[in-house]
N, CA, C and O atoms as a DFTB+ gen file, in Angstrom:
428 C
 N C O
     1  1      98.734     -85.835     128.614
     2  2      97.996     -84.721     129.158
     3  2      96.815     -85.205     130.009
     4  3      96.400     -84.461     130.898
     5  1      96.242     -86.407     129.796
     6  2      94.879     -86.541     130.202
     7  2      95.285     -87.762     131.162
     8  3      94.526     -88.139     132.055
     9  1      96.689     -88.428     130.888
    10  2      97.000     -89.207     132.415
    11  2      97.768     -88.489     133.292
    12  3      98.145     -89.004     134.344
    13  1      98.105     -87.130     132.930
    14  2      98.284     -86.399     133.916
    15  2      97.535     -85.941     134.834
    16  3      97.578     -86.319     136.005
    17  1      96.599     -84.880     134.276
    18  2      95.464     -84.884     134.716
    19  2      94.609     -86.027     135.767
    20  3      94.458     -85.828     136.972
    21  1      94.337     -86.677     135.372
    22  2      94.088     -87.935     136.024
    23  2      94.966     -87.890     137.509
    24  3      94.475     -87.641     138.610
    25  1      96.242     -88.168     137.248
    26  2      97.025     -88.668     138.289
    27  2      96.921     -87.297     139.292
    28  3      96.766     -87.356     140.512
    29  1      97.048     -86.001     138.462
    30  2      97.391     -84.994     139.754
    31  2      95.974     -84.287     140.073
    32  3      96.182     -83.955     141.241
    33  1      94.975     -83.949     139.848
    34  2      93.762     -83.413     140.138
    35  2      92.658     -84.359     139.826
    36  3      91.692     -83.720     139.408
    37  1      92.393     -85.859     139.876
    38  2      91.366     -86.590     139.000
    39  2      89.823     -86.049     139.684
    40  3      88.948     -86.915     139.706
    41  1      89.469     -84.711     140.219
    42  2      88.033     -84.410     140.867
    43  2      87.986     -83.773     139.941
    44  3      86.880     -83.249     140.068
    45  1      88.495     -83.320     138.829
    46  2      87.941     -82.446     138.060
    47  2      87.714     -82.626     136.518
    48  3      87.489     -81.916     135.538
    49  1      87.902     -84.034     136.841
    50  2      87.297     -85.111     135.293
    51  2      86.287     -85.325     135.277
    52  3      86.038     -86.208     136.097
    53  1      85.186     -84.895     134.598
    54  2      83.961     -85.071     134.462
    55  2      83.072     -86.825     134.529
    56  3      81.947     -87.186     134.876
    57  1      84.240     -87.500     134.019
    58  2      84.117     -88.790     134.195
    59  2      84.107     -89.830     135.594
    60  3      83.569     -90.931     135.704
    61  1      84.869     -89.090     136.558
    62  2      85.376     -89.478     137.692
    63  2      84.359     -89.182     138.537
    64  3      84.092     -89.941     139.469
    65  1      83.458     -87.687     138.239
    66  2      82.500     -87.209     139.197
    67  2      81.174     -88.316     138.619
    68  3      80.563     -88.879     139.527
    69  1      80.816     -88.569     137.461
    70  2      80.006     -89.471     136.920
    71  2      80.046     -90.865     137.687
    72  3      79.179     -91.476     138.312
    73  1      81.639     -91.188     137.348
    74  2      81.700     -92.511     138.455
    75  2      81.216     -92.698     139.684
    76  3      80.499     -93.668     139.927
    77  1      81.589     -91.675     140.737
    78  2      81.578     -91.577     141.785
    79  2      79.782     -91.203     141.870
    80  3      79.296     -92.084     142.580
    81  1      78.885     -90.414     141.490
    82  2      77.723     -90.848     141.443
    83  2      76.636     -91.605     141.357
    84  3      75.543     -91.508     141.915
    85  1      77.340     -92.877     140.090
    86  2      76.903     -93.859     140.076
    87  2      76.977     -94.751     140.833
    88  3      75.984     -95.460     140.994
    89  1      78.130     -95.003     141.517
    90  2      78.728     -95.117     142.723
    91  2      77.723     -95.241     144.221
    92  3      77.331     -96.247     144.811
    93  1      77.523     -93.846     144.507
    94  2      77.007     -93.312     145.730
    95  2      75.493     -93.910     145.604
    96  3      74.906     -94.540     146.483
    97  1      74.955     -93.540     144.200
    98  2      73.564     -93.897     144.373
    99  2      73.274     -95.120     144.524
   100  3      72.576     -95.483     145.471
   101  1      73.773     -95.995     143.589
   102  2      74.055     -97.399     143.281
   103  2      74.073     -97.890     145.015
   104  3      73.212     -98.740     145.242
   105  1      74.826     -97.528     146.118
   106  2      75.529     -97.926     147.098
   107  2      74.323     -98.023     147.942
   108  3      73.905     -98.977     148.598
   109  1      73.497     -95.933     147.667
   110  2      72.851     -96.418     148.769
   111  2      71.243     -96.562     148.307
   112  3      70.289     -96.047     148.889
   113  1      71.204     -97.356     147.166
   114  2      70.014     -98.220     146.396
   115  2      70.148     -99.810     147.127
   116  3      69.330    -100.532     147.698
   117  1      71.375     -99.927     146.850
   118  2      71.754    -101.358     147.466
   119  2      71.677    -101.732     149.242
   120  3      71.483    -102.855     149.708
   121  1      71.842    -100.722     149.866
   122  2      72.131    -100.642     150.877
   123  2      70.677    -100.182     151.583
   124  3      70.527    -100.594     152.734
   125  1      69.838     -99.556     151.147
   126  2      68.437     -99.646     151.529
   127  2      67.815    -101.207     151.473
   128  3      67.058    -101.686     152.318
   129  1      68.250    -101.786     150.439
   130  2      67.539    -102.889     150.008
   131  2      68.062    -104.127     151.113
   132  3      67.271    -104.901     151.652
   133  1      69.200    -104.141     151.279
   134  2      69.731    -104.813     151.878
   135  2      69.370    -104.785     153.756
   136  3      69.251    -105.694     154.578
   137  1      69.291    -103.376     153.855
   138  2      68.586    -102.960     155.118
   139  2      66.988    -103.855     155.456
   140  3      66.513    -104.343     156.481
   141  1      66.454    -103.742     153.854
   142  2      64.873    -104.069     154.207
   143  2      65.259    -105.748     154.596
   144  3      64.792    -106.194     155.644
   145  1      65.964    -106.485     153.877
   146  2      66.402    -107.780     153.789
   147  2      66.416    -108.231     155.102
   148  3      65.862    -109.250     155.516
   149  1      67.318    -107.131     155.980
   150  2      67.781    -107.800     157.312
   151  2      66.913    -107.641     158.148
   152  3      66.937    -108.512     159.017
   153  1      65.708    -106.463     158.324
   154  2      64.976    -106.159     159.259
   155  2      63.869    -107.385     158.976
   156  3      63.737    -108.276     159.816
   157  1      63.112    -107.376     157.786
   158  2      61.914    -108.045     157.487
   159  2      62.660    -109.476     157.722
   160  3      62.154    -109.884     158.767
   161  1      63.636    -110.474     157.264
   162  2      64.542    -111.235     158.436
   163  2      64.429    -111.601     159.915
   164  3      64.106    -112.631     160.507
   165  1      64.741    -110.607     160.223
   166  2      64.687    -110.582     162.122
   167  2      63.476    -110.297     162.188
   168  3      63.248    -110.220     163.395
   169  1      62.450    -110.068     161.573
   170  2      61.240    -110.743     161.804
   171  2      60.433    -111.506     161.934
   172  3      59.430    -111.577     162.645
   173  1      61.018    -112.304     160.991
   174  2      60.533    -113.914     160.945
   175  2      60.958    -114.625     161.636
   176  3      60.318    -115.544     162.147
   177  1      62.765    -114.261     161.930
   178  2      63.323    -114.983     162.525
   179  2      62.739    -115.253     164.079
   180  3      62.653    -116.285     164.745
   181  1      62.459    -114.176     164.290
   182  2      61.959    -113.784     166.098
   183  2      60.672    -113.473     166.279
   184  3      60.326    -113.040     167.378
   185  1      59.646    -113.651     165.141
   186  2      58.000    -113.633     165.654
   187  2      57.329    -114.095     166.456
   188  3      56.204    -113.615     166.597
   189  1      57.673    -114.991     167.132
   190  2      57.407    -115.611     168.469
   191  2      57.563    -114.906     169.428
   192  3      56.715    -114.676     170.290
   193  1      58.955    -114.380     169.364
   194  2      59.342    -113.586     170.583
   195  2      58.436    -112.584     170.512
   196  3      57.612    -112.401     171.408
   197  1      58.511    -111.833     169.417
   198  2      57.482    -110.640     169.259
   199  2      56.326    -110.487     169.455
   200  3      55.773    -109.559     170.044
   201  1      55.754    -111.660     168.827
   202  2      54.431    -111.676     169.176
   203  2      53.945    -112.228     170.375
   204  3      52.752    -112.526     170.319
   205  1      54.585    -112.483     171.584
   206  2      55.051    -112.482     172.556
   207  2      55.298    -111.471     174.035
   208  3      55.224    -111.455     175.264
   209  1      55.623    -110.732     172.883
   210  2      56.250    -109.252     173.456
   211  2      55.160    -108.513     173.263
   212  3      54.700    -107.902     174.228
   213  1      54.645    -108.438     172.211
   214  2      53.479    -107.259     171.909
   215  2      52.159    -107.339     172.329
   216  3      51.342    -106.418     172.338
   217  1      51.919    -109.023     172.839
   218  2      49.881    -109.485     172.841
   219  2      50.133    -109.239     174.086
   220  3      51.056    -109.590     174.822
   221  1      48.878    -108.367     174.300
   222  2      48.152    -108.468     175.616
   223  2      48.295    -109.554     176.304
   224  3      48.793    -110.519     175.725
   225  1      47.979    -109.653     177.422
   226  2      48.070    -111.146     178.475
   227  2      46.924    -111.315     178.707
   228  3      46.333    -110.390     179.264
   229  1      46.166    -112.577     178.363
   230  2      44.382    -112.402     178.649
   231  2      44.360    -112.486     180.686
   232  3      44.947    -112.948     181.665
   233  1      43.168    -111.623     180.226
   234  2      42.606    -111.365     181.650
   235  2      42.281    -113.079     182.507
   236  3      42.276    -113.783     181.498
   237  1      42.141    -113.625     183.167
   238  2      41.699    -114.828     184.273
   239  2      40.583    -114.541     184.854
   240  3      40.680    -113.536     185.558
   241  1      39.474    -115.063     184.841
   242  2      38.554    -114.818     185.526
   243  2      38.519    -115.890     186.031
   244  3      38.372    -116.708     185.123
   245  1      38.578    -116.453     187.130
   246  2      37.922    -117.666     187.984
   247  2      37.180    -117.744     188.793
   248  3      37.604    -117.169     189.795
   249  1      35.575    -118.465     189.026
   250  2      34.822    -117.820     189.439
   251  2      34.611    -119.011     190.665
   252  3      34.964    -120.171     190.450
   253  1      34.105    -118.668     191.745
   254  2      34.063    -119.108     192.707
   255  2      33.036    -120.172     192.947
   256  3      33.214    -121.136     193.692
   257  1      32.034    -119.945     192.316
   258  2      30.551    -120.701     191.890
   259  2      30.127    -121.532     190.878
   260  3      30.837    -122.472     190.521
   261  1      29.109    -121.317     190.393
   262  2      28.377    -121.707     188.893
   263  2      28.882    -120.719     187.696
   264  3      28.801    -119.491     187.720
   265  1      29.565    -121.732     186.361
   266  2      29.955    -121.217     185.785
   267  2      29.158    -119.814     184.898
   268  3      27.933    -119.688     184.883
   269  1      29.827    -119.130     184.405
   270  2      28.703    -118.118     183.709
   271  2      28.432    -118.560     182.554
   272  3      29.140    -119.452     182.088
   273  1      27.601    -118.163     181.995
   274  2      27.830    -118.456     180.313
   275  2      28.563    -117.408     179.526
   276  3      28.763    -116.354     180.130
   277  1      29.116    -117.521     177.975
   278  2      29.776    -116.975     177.376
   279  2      29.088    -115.339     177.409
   280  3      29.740    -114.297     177.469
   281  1      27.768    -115.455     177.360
   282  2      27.137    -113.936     177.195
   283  2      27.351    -113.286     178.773
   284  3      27.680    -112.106     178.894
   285  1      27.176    -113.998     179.738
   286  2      27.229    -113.246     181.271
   287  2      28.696    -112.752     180.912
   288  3      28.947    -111.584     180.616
   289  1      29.772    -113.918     180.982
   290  2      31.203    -113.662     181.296
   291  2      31.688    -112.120     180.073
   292  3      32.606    -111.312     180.216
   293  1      30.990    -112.184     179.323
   294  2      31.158    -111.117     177.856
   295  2      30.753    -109.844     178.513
   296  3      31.412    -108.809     178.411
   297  1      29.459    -109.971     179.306
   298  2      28.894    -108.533     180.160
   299  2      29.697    -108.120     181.259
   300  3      30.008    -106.930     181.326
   301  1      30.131    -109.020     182.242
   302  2      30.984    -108.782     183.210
   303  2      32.418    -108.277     182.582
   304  3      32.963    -107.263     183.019
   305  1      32.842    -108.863     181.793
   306  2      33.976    -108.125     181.135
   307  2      33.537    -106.736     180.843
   308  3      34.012    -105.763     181.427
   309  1      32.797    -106.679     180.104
   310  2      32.360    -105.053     179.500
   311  2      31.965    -103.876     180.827
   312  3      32.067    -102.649     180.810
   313  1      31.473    -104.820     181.963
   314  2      31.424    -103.799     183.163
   315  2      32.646    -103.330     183.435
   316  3      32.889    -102.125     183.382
   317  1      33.409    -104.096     183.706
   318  2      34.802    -104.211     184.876
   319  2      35.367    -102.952     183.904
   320  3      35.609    -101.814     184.305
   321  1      35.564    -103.614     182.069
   322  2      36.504    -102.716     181.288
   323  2      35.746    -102.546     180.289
   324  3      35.643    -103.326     179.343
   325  1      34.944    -101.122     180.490
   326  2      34.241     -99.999     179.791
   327  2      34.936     -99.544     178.103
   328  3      34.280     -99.351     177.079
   329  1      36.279     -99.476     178.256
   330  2      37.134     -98.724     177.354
   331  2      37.571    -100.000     176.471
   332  3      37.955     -99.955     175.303
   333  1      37.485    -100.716     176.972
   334  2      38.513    -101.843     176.371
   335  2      37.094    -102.914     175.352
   336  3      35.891    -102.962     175.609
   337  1      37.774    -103.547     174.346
   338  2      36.944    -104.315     173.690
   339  2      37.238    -105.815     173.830
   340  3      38.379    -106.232     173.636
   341  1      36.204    -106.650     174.173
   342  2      36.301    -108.182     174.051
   343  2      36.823    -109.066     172.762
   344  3      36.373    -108.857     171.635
   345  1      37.413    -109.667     172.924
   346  2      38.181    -110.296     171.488
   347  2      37.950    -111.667     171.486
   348  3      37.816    -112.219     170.394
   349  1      37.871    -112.389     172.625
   350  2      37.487    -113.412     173.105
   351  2      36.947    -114.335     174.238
   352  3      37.335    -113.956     175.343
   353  1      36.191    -115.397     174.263
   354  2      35.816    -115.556     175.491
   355  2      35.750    -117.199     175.048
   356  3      35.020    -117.780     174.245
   357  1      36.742    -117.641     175.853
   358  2      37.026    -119.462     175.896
   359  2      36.405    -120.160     177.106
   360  3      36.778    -119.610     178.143
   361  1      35.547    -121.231     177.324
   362  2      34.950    -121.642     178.570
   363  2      35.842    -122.797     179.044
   364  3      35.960    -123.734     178.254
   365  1      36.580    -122.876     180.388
   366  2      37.777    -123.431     180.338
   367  2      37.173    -125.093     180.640
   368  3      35.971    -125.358     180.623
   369  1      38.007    -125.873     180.849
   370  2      38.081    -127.524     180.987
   371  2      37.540    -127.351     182.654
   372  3      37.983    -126.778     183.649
   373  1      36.183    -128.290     182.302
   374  2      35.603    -128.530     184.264
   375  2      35.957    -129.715     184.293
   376  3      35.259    -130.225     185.169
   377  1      36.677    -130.540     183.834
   378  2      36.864    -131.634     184.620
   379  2      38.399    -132.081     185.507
   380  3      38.807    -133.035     186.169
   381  1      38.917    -130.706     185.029
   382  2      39.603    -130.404     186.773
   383  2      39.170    -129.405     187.759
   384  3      38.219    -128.637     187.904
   385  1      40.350    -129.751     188.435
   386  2      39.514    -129.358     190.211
   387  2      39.572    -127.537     189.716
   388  3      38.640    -126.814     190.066
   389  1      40.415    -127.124     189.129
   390  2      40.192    -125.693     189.181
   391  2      40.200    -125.374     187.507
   392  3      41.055    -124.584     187.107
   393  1      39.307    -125.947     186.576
   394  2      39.302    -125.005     185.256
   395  2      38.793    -123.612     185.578
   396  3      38.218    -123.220     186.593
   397  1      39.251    -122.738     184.113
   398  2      39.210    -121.567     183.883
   399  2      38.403    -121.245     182.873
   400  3      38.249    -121.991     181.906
   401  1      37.637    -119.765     183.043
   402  2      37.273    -119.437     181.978
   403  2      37.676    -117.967     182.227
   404  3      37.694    -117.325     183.277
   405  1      38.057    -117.551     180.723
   406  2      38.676    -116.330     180.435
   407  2      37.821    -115.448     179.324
   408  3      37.064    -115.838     178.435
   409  1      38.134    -114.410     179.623
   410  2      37.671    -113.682     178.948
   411  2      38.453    -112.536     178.254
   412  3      38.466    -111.392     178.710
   413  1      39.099    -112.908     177.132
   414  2      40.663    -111.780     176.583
   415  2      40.199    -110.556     176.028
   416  3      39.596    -110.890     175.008
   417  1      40.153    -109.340     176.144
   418  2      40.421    -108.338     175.436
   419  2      41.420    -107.393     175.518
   420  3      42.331    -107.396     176.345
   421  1      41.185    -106.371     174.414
   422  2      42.275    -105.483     173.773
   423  2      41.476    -103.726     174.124
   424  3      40.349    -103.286     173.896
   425  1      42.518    -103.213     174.661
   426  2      42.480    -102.043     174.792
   427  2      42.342    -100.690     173.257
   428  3      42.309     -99.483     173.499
């Protein structure tokens, strides 16, 4: 009676719908997890690229004259870009013919 059952209607075995729940949830418990696995993954894997992809490009200032100092080059930044905040300011190598000094910020 009950491998009949089974064989010709088995959706209406209380056991089968149990299975199949444990099943579904189980699947997509595993399958979230496995999701986080692969993304946080291709993160590490490609943080270079990304972080790459995402940083600002520092601004170039090259100045034609006498170098500024870190506080001038910090003010002239803050003129030019009002909105934007300074993050850094590196005084480049003078002992070539054209060093740089930059001044990086973030919007």
């Amino acid at each position: 009676m009950l491998w009949d059952r089974w064989m010709r209607a088995p959706q209406t075995l209380w056991v089968r719908r149990a299975i199949f729940q444990i099943h579904l949830w189980t699947g997509i418990g595993i399958g979230l997890y496995l999701l986080m696995i692969c993304l946080t993954g291709s993160v590490l894997v490609y943080r270079n690229e990304l972080y790459r992809a995402f940083s600002p490009e520092p601004v170039i200032v090259v100045g034609s004259g006498e170098s500024l100092t870190p506080d001038a080059l910090t003010a002239a930044t803050r003129r030019i870009y009002p909105d934007d905040e300074v993050t850094n300011v590196r005084m480049g190598d003078h002992t070539e013919p054209r060093g740089r000094d930059f001044a990086q910020r973030r919007r």
